[in-house]
N, C-alpha and C positions, 0 to 999 in steps of 0.2 A: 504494500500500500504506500504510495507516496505521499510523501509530506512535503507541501509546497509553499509553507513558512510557519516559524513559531514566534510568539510573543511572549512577556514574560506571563501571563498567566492563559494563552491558548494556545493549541496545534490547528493548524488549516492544513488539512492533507485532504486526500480526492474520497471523494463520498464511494459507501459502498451498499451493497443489497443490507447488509448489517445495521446500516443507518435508520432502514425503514420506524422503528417505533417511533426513535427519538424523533424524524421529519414528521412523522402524523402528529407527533404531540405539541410541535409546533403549529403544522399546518390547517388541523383540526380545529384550533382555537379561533375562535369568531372576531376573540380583540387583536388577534393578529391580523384577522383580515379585515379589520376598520380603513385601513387607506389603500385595499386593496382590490378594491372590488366588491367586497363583502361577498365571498364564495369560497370558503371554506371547503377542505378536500372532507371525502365521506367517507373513503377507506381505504385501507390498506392498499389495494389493490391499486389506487389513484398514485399514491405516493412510490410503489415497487418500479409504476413507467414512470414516473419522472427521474428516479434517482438512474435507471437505465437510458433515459433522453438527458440526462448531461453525462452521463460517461460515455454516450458515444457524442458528445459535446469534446471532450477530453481527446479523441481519437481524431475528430475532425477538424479540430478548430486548434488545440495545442492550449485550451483554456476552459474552463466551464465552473461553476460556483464549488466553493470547498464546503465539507465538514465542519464545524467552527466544533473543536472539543477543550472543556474547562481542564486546563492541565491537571490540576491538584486532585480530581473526584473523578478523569475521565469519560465526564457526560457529555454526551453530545447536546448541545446548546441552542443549536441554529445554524446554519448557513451564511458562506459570505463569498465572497470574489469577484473577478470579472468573467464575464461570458460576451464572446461576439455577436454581435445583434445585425443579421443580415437584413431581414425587415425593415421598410421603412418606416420610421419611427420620428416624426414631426422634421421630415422632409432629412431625416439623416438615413443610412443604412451603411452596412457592414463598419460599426462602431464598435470600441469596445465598452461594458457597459458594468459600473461598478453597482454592487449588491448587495443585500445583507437580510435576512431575513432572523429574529430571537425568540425561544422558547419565552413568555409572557413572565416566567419567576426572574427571567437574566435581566429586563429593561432595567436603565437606570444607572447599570451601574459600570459604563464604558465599555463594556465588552464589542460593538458593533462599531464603537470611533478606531478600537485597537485592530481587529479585523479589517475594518475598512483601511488604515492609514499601514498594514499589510499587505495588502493587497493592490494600493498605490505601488508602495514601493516594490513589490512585485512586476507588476508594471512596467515600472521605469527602468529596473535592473537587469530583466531577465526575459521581455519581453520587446525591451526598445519603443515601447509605444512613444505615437508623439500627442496623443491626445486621450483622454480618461473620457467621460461622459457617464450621468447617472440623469435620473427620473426622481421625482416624488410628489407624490398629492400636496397641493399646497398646503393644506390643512396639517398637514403631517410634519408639525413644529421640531420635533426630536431627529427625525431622518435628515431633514434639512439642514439641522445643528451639525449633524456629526460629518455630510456630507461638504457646510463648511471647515470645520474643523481640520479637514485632512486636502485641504488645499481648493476644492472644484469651488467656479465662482457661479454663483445664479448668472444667466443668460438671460430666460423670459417664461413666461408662462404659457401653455398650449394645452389646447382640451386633447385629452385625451379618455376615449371612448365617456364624453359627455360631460367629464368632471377635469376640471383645471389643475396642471401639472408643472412644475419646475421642471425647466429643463437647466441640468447643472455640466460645467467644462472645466478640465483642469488642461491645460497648452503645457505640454511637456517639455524639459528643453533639450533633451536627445530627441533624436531622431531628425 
């Protein structure tokens, strides 16, 4: 299993079939999906394709979201990384597109700023990107914060599927 950075209190390495509880327990929570849609996955079954549509994420693209596990307890926490976004997505495509998704006990307490600002430097190191790019409901005060935090600057706002969206850019200076 590869690990694709560590932090002083998480591992981001590549999700596996193993993952599936701890994703449901995430993705299953309704306040997780407050800026999300509000669609919540319903089982297991939901969360086994997704975690197999980003590992062949990992095989085609050389990137796809991590594991996010708390080093000290080894729980799987949530999700983080970047993933290529070929779609076009408020008139951009094949971007790369920074991430993070937290089990509802972990908000609060940085774990998704230290991810996310991993995942940057991911990025920039090992990747050679020249541009980061993330999304967030505007409404969605905390994502925004951390999404500051680690360098991306607000751009503009754009509906997406109805409901008005951040669109956020970090200009890399490799590449």
């Amino acid at each position: 299993m590869k690990i694709f950075a560590e932090t002083d209190r998480l591992i981001l390495r590549e999700l596996v079939a193993d993952d599936a509880e701890g994703l449901f327990a995430v993705d299953s929570n309704p306040d997780v999906h407050t800026y999300l849609g509000n669609n919540p996955v319903k089982s297991i079954e939901q969360i086994k394709d997704a975690i197999q549509f980003i590992r062949n994420q990992y095989v085609e693209n050389g990137i796809g979201r991590w594991a996010m596990i708390e080093k000290t307890t080894h729980t799987f926490i949530g999700w983080a990384g970047l993933k290529l976004v070929k779609e076009l997505t408020n008139n951009h495509n094949n971007y790369y597109d920074l991430g993070y998704r937290l089990n509802k006990n972990y908000w609060g307490k940085g774990f998704a700023t230290e991810a996310a600002k991993a995942s940057v430097d991911y990025g920039i190191n090992q990747l050679n990107l020249k541009d980061i790019y993330a999304i967030a409901d505007m409404n969605n005060i905390a994502s925004k914060k951390v999404l500051e935090k680690v360098g991306l600057k607000f751009i503009e706002t754009f509906n997406l599927e109805g409901t008005p969206h951040g669109w956020f850019h970090l200009k890399l200076s490799k590449g």
